[in-house]
N, C-alpha and C positions, 0 to 999 in steps of 0.2 A: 504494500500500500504506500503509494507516496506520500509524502509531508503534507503535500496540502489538503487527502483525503483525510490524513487523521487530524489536521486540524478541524473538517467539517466533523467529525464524529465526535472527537473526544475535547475539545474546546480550543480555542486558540493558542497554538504554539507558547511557549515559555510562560504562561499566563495561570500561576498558582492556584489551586483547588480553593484555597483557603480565603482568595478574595468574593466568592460569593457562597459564604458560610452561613452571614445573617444579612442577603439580599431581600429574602421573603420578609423577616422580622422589621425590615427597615420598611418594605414598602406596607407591611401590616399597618405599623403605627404609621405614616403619612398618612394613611387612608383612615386610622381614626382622628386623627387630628383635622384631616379636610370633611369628615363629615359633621362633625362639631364645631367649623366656623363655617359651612356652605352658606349661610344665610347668614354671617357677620360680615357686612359690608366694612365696616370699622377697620377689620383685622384682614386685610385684602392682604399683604401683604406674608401673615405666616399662610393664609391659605395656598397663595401662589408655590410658599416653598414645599407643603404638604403635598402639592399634587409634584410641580417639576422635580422634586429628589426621589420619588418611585419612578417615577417615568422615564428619568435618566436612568437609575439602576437597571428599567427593565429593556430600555434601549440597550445598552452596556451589556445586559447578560446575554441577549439579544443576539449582538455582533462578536463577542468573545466567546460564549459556553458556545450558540447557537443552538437555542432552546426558547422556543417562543412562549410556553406555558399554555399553550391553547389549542384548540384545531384549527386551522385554518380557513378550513370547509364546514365552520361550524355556521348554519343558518342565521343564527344571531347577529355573526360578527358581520358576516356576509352583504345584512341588512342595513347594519349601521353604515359601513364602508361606501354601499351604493347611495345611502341618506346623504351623505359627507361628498359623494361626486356629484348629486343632484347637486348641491348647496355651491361648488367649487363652477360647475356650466353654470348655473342662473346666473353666478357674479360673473364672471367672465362675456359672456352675452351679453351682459348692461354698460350703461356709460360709465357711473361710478365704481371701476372692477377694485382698487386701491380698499375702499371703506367697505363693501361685500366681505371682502379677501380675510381681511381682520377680523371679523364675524365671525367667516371661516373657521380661523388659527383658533381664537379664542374661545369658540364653543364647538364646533363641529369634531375638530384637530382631538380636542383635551376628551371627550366623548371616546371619540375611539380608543384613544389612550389610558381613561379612564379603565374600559373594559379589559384594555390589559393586561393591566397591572393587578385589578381587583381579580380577574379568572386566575392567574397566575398565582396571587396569596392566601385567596381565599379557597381554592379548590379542595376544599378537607371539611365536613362536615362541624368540628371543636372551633375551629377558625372562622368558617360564617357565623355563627350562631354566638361568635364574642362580638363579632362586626353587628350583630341583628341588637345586641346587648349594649352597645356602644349606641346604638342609636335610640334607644329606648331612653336611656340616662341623658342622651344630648336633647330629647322633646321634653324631660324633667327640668333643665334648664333653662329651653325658652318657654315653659309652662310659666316661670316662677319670673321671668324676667316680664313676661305678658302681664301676669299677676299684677307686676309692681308697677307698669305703666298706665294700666287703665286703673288701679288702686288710687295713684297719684294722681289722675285726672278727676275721678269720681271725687275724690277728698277736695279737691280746689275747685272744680264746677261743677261736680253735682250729675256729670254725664262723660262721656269718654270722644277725644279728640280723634272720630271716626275713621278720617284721611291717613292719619300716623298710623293708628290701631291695626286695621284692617289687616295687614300686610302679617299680622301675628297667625289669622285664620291660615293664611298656606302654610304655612311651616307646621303649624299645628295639625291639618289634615295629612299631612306627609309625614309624618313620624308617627299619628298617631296607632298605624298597624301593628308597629315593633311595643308599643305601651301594651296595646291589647294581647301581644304574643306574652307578654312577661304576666300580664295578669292570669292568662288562660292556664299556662304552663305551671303557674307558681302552687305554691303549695302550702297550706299553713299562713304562719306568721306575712311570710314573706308574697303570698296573693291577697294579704290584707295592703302591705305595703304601696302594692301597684294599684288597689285600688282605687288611692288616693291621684295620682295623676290619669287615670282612667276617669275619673267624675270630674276631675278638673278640667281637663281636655274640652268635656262637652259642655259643661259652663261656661270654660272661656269662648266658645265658636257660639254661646245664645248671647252673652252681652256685648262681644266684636258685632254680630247681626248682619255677617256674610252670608246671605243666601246659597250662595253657588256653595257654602263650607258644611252648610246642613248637610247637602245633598250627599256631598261627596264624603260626609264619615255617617248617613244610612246608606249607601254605596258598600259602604267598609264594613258594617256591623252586620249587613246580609251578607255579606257573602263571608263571612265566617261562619252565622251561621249555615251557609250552605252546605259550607266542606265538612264541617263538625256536627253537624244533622241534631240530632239528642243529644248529643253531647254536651253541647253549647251551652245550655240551661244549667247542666248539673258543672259543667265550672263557672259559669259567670252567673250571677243571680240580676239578672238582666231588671228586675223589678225595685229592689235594691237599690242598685246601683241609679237608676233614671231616676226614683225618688229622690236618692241623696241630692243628685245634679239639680231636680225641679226645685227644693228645697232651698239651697244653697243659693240657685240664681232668682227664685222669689223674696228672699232676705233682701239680698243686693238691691233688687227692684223697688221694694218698698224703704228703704232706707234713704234710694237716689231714684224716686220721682221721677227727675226729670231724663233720666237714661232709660226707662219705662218706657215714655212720649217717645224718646229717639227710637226706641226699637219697635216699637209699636207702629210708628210712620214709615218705618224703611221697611220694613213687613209689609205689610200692604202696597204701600207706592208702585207707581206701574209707570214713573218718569224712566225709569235706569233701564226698564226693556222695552219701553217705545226708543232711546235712543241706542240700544243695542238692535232694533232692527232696521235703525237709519244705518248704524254703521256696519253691520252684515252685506245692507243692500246696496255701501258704496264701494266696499271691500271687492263684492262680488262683480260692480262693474268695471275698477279695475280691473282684476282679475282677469275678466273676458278680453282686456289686450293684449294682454301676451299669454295664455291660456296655457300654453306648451310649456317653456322654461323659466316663464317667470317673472318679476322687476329686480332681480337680485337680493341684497340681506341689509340693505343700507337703509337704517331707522330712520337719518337725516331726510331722505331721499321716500321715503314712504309714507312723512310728514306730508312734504310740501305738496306730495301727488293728491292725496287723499284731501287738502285744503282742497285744491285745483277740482278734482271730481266731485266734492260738497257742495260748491260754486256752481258748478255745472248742473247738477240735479235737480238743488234746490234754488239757487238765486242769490245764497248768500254765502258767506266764508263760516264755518264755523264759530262759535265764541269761545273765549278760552275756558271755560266749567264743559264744555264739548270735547271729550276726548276724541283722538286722532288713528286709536289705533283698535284692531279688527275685534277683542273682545272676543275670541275665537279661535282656539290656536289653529285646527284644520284652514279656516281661513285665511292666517297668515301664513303659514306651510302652500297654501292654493296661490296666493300672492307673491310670497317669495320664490318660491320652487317651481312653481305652475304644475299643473296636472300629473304630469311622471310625478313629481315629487312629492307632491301627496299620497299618489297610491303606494307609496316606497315608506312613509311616514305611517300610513295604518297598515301595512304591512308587516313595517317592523312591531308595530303595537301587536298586531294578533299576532304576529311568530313566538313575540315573549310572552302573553299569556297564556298561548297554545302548548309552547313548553313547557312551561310552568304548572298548567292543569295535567299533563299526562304524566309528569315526574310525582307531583303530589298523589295524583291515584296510583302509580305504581308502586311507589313506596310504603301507602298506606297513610291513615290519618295517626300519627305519634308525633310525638316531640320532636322529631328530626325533622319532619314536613311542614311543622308550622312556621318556619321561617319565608318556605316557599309561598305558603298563604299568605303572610304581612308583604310580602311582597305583590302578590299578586293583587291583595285588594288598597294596596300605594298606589299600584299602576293607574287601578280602576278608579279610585277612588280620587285622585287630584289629577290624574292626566287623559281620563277619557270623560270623565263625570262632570269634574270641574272646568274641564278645559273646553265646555260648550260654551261659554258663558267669560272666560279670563284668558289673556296668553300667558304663556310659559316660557321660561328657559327650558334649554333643551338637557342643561349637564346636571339635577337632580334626578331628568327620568335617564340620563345616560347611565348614573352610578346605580340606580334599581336594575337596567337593564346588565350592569357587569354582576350584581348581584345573583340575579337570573343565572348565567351566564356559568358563574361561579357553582351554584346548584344544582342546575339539571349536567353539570361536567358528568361525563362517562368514570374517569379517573379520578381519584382523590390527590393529584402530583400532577405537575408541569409534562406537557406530552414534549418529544423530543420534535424539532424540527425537522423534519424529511427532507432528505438530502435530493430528492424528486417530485413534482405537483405531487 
């Protein structure tokens, strides 16, 4: 065998066993530390190093071991990759390719990457299921951090600073699977523990009074109980538990009055989806001009268009309380990407649930498949549920989707790179 076949086989010529001893251990904790600032705008910075130091390592072990940790021809990944060359032709076909491009790099790029690195460290059963446990503690976090800012608002005015607030409701329907996993599982002392950010969760999504956030954690609580059939009941005391919650956020309400009226008026109101079907119905006439590839990824650029088409429709520009943008993710995926790239975006959506529902049934309903549930009803629950109605980043459903990924894996270890397709 020559030199450079046992470099493909056995790793990179002169290049020690022993520099990738704790590669996985390293990209583990990046990937708890970026799932515990993903939505700390503040700390953009440790987050950026949380993602690029696994991602290098798994570049690096990559091109030295030459071990990708994945299949290649894994349908998943496959998905993303084509999602990533739909996003890379829309920019490229527009005028502004420069600000697309970036878009690109910064969400589409770190996605696939994302996937990774998480299939690569997480492919072990003990190791998802500290990742599903890390997430669980990071929604106890912003449970408590939610707590303290509509606490602070309710104490100074008497109602909660809606526009700030709101933004609590997504992080909170996105974590709240991995709460519900730790409560299901738990046992004793410790399923009393979880129960406490499991009633908090749902109190804090009635006094935020995000509609789309209702939806999307009854979204989440069926389809647990789906999978868990009778089950469900005899661990969670589902009666319990929504009293403590109705309880708790009828105190609140009779305390502060006037957050009462605010939720009581945004419950009802019918302003927010008469202007959610203005902007579906301008989305969708841009849309109709480039229908195929798309307007490219450039928010600047999908402003000024969508003033321009307002104008056009209705006669007048917008006002600034008139938001600009689709309200929709399908919609903005139809806008950005155009039609291929849509069907590429629910695609990949039903690839990853499709896996994820036939790995759960074949394994069985136990404690090692309830990961792949919190999973699968994240998906459902803030990216197919919610996302009728809000847009999305793409790189919280990317890390669910390496989660997956990680999961339905054939092997519990990194598959060797093939020295041929």
């Amino acid at each position: 065998m020559t030199p450079c076949r046992r470099g493909l086989r056995g790793g990179w010529p002169g290049v020690p066993p022993s520099l990738f001893s704790y590669d996985k251990e390293v990209m583990q904790w990046g990937m708890y530390v970026f799932v515990v600032l993903m939505y700390a705008g503040a700390l953009g910075t440790f987050k950026a190093l949380a993602f690029y130091i696994p991602a290098s390592l798994w570049l690096i072990r990559l091109m030295l071991k030459r071990e990708a940790g994945l299949r290649w021809k894994d349908p998943l990944f496959i998905c993303i990759l084509l999602l990533t060359a739909s996003a890379i032709v829309s920019s490229l076909l527009n005028v502004n390719q420069v600000s697309s491009l970036m878009v690109v790099k910064k969400s589409y790029v770190k996605v696939v990457l994302l996937y990774c690195v998480i299939v690569t460290a997480f492919s072990d059963t003990t190791r998802l299921k500290r990742l599903a446990l890390v997430m669980a503690y990071t929604a106890v976090v912003y449970i408590i951090v939610a707590f303290y800012e509509t606490g602070r608002d309710l104490i100074k005015e008497g109602r909660i600073d809606y526009l700030a607030i709101r933004y609590f409701a997504t992080i909170i329907v996105y974590f709240f699977p991995f709460v519900l996993l730790k409560y299901i599982e738990g046992q004793g002392r410790q399923r009393m523990l979880w129960i406490i950010p499991t009633v908090a969760s749902m109190m804090a999504l009635v006094i935020i009074s995000v509609r789309a956030s209702w939806l999307g954690i009854i979204g989440i609580i069926a389809i647990w109980i789906y999978f868990l059939r009778g089950a469900f009941f005899k661990r969670v005391n589902i009666i319990t538990t929504s009293v403590a919650a109705l309880c708790l956020v009828v105190a609140a309400l009779v305390l502060f009055p006037s957050q009462y009226r605010l939720i009581k008026g945004h419950t009802v109101e019918t302003i927010q989806m008469s202007q959610r079907f203005t902007q579906w119905r301008v989305f969708l006439s841009m849309s109709r001009q480039r229908l195929l590839y798309g307007h490219g990824l450039s928010d600047s650029d999908a402003t000024e268009h969508y003033r321009q088409s307002f104008n056009s429709l209705y006669g007048r520009y917008p006002t600034k309380d008139e938001r600009t943008t689709a309200h929709n993710q399908f919609l903005t995926i139809l806008y950005q990407h155009g039609i291929v790239g849509l069907v590429i975006y629910i695609t990949t959506i039903g690839t990853v649930l499709t896996s994820l529902y036939r790995r759960v049934i074949a394994e069985g309903i136990s404690g090692d498949s309830y990961v792949g549930i919190a999973i699968f009803s994240a998906i459902m629950g803030e990216y197919v549920l919610r996302t009728l109605f809000e847009d999305r980043n793409i790189i919280p459903l990317g890390f669910l989707i390496g989660m997956t990924g990680a999961f339905t894996s054939e092997k519990k270890e990194g598959f060797a790179l093939p020295l041929t397709g």
